[in-house]
matplotlib code that plots the C-alpha trace (Angstrom):
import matplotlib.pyplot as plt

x = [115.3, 118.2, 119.1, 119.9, 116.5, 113.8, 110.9, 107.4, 104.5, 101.5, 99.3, 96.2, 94.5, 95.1, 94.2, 96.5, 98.6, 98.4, 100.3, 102.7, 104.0, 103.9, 105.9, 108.5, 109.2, 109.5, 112.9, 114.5, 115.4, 114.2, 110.9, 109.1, 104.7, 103.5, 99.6, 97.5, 93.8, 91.5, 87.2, 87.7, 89.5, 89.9, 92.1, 94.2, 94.4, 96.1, 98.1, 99.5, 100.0, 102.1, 104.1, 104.9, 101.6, 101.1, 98.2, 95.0, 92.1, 89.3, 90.0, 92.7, 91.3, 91.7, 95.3, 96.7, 94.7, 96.1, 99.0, 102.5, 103.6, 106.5, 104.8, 102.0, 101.9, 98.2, 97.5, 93.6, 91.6, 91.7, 89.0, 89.9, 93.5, 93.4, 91.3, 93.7, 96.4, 95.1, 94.6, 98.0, 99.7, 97.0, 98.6, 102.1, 103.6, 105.2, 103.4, 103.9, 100.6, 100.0, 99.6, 98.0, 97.8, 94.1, 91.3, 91.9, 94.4, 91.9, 92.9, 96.7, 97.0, 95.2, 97.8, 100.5, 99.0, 99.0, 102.7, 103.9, 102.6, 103.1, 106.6, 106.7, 107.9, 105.6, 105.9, 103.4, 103.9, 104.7, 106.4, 107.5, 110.0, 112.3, 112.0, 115.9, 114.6, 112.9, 116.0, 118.3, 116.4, 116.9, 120.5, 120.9, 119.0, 120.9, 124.1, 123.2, 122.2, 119.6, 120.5, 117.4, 114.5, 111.8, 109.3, 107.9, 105.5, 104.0, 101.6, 100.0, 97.8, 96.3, 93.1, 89.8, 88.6, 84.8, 84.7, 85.6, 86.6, 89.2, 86.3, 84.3, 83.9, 82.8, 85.4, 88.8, 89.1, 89.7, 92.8, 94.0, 94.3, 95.2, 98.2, 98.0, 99.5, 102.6, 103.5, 102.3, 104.8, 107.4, 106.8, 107.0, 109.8, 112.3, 111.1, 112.5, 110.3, 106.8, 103.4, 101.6, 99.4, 97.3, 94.7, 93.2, 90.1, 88.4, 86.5, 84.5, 82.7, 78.9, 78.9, 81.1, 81.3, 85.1, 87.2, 88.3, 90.7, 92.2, 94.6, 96.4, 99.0, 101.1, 103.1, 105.9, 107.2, 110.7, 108.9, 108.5, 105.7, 104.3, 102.0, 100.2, 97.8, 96.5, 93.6, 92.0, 91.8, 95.0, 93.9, 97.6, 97.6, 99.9, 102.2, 104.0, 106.2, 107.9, 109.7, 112.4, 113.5, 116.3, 118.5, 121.8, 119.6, 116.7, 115.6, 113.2, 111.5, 109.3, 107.7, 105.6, 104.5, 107.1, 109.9, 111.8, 114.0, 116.0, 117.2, 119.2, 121.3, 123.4, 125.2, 126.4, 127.4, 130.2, 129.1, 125.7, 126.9, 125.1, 121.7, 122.1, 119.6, 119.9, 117.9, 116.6, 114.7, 112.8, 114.4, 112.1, 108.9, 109.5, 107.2, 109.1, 112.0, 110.7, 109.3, 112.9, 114.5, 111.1, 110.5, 114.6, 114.3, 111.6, 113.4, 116.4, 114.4, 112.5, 116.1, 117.7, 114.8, 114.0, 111.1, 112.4, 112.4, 108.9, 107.1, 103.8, 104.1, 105.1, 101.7, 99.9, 101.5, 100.4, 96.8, 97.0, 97.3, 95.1, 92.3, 93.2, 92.6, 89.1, 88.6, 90.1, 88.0, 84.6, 85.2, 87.3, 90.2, 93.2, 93.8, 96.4, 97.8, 98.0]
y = [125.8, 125.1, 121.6, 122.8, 124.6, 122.1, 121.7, 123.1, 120.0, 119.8, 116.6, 116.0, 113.1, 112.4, 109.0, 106.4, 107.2, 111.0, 110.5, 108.2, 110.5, 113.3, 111.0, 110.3, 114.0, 115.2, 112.4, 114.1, 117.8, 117.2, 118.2, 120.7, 120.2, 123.3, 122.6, 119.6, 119.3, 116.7, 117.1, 115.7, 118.5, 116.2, 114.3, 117.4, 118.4, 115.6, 115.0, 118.9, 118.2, 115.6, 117.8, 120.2, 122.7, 122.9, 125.0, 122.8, 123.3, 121.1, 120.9, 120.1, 123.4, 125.6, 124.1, 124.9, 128.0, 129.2, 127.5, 128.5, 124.8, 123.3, 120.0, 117.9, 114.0, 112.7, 110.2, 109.5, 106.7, 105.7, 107.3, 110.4, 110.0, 110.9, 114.2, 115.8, 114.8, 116.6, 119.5, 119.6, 119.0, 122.2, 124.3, 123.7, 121.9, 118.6, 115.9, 112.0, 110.8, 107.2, 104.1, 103.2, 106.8, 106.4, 103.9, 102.7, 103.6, 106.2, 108.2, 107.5, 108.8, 112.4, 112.2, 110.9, 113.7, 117.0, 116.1, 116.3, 119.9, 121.1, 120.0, 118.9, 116.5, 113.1, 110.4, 107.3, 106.5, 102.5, 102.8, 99.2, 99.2, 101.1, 98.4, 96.8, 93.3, 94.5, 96.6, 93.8, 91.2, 94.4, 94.5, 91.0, 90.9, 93.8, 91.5, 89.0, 86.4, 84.5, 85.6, 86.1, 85.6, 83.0, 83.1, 84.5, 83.3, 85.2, 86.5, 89.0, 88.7, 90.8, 90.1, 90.2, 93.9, 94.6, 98.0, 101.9, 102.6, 100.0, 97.4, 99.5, 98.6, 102.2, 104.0, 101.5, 99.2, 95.4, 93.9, 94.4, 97.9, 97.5, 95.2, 93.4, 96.9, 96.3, 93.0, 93.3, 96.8, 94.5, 92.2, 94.8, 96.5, 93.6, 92.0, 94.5, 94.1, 95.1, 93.0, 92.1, 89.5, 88.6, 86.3, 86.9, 85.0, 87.2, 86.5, 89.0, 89.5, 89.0, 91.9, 94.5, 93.7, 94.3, 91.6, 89.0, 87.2, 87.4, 85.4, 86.0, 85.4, 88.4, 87.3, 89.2, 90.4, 88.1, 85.4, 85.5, 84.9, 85.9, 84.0, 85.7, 86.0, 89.1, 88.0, 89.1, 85.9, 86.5, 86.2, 86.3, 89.6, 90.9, 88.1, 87.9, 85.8, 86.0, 83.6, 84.5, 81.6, 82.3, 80.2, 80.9, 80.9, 81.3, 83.9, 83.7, 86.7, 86.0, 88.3, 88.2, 91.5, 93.3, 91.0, 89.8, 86.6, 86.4, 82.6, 82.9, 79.9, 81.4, 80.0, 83.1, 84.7, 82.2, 83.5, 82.3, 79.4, 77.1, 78.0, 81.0, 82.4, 86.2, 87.6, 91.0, 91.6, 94.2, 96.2, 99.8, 100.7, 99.8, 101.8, 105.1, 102.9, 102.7, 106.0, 107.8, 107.0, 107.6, 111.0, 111.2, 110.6, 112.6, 115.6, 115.1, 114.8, 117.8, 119.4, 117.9, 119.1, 115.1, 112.8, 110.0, 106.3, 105.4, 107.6, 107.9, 106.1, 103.3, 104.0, 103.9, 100.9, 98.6, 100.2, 98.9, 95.8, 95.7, 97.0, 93.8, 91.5, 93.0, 92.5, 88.7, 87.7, 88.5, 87.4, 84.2, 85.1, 86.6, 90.0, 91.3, 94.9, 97.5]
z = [104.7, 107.3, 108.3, 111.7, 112.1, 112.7, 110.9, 111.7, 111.8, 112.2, 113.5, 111.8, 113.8, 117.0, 117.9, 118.6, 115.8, 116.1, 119.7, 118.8, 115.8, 118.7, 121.3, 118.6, 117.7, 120.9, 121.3, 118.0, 117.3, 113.5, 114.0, 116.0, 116.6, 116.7, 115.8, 116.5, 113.7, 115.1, 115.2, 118.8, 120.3, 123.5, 121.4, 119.8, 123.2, 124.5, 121.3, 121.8, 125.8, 124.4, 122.1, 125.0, 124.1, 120.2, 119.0, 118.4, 115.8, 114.8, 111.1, 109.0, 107.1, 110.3, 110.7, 107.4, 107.2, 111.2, 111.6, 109.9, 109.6, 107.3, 106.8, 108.4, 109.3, 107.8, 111.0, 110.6, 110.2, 106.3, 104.5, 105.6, 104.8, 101.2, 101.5, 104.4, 102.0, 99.4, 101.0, 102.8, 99.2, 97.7, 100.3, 99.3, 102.6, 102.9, 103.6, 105.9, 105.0, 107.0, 105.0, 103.0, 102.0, 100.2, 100.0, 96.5, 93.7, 92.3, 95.0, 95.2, 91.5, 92.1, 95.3, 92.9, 90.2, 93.2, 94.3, 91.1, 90.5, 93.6, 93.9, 97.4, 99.4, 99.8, 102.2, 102.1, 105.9, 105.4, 108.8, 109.0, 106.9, 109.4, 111.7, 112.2, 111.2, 108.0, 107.4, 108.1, 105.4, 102.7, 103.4, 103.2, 99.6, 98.6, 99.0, 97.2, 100.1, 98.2, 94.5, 92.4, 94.3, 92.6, 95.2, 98.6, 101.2, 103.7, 106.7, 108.9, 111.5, 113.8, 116.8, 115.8, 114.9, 116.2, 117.1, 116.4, 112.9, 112.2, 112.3, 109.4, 105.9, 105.3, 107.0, 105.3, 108.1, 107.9, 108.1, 104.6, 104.5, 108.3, 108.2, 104.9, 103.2, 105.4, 104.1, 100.4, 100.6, 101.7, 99.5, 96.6, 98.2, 98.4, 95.2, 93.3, 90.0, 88.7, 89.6, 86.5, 87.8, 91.2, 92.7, 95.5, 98.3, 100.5, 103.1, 105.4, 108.7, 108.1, 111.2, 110.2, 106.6, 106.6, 105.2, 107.6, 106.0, 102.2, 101.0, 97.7, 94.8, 93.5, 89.8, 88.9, 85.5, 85.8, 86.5, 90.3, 92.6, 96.2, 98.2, 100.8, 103.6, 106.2, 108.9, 111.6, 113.6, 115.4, 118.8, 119.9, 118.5, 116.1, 114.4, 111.3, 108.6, 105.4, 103.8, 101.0, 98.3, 95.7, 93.7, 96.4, 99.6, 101.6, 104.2, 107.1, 109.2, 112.0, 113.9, 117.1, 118.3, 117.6, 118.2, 115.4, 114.7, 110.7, 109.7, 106.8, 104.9, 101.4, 99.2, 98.0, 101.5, 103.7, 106.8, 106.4, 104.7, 107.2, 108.8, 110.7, 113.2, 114.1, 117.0, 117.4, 120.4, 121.3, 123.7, 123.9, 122.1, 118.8, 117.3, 118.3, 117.3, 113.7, 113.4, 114.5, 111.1, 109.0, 110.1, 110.1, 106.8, 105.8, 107.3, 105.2, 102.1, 102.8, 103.4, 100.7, 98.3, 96.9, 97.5, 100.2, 99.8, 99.9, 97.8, 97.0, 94.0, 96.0, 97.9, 94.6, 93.8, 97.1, 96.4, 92.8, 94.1, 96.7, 93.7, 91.9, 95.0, 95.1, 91.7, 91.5, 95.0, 93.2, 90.1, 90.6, 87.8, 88.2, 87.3, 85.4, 86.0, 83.4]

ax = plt.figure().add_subplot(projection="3d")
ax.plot(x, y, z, "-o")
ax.set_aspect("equal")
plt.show()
């Protein structure tokens, strides 16, 4: 497979999502859509408009069986996430499967499991972390900014979800699996060590059954802990926060929307020696800003013949978690995690 010959994708799902993976490619010469799988072909029609006239079918079975595609990007709503997945994997292509890649850690291992023996490349789609902000923070921590880290705090929020399948219990919406994965990945991601213990409240809609807000405690194996919270009673829409405490500094991210602001204050770092406030604005859509360097990536994996940074491992490890918040939120005891 040539570097300089881009790769052959095909959409399955196209909703929101769906377009905005198909607005991204079409800025990059990566990738190329040539087929578009959604039961509403109104939607894969619009999706493969979008991609400059990719072919469209009404099944991710028709697509993989009719289409001669390199890889596929897995872009529907979260129950169905894990089947097209599986199938895509069955039929030997490469696979961007959306976060959080499954319902439950059940399905993440037979994902984890079907990667393994076909030997292709997985991505779990936790887009966020290619945002400059996020990245930022990770550089930061990778120099040693706060030292070792002892504890996090953070939040997510999003407005109120009533309606379409993001609003379903039966269908993986609520804002846990919604948003909640993003900051529980970063939390995981720039911990740097294994969860062995949670706690988690939930509380849901009496309408829509999904959970409305959770709030939770993540332990880590070095001693460390995580404090968390992901609601949908963000009427400003989209916010969110995390705060970063080690023994040679602090870190703060804030988000609103998607602007971002990082105050950092290090011991360990003289140019951050006194608080320091660094400003990143949005200045274009930023979520083809964050998508450029994911699928970027996930090209050069698939080129490169290795899995990329976020794995699905590290997908089955945020649904792990998210399993043990269910199970600590009925119960009332913390979990611990095999």
């Amino acid at each position: 497979m040539d570097a300089q010959t881009p790769l052959r994708v095909g959409i399955i799902g196209c909703g929101y999502q769906g377009g905005i993976l198909a607005r991204t490619v079409v800025t990059g010469n990566a990738w190329r859509v040539v087929a578009c799988a959604d039961p509403d072909q109104a939607a894969a029609a619009r999706v493969a408009a979008i991609a400059g006239g990719a072919a469209v079918y009404a099944s991710t079975e028709d697509l993989l069986q009719g289409a001669d595609v390199d890889a596929v990007f897995v872009a529907t709503s979260h129950d169905a996430l894990y089947e097209c997945a599986l199938a895509a994997i069955q039929a030997g292509k490469h696979v961007m499967a959306e976060k959080p890649i499954g319902i439950d850690e059940k399905e993440a291992v037979q994902l984890e499991e079907a990667v393994a023996r076909a030997g292709i490349c997985f991505m779990s789609g936790y887009s966020f972390r290619y945002i400059a902000a996020w990245q930022k923070v990770a550089e930061l921590l990778h120099a040693g900014a706060v030292g070792e880290i002892q504890a996090m705090i953070g939040a997510i929020g999003i407005g109120p979800m009533s309606a379409g399948w993001r609003a379903s219990l039966d269908t993986g919406g609520g804002p846990m699996l919604y948003v909640g994965t993003h900051l529980v990945d970063q939390m995981l991601w720039y911990m740097g060590d294994e969860p062995v213990e949670v706690s988690a409240n939930i509380r849901y809609r009496a309408d829509t059954r999904a959970d409305e807000t959770t709030t939770f405690e993540i332990r880590f194996s070095r001693g460390a802990a995580a404090q968390g919270m992901a609601t949908q009673t963000s009427h400003a829409g989209l916010y969110s926060n995390l705060d970063i405490y080690g023994r040679q500094g602090r870190i703060n991210l804030r988000g609103v929307g998607f602007t971002y602001s990082i105050e950092v204050v290090s011991a360990a770092l003289p140019a951050y020696s006194q608080p320091t406030t660094i400003h990143l604005p949005q200045v274009e859509d930023l979520r083809m800003v964050m998508h450029r360097p994911q699928l970027a990536e996930f090209a050069q994996a698939i080129w490169e013949r290795r899995q990329p940074s976020c794995t699905v491992s590290d997908g089955r490890r945020v649904l792990k978690v998210l399993d043990a918040f269910t199970r600590s939120a009925r119960t009332g005891q913390p979990v611990r995690l095999a």
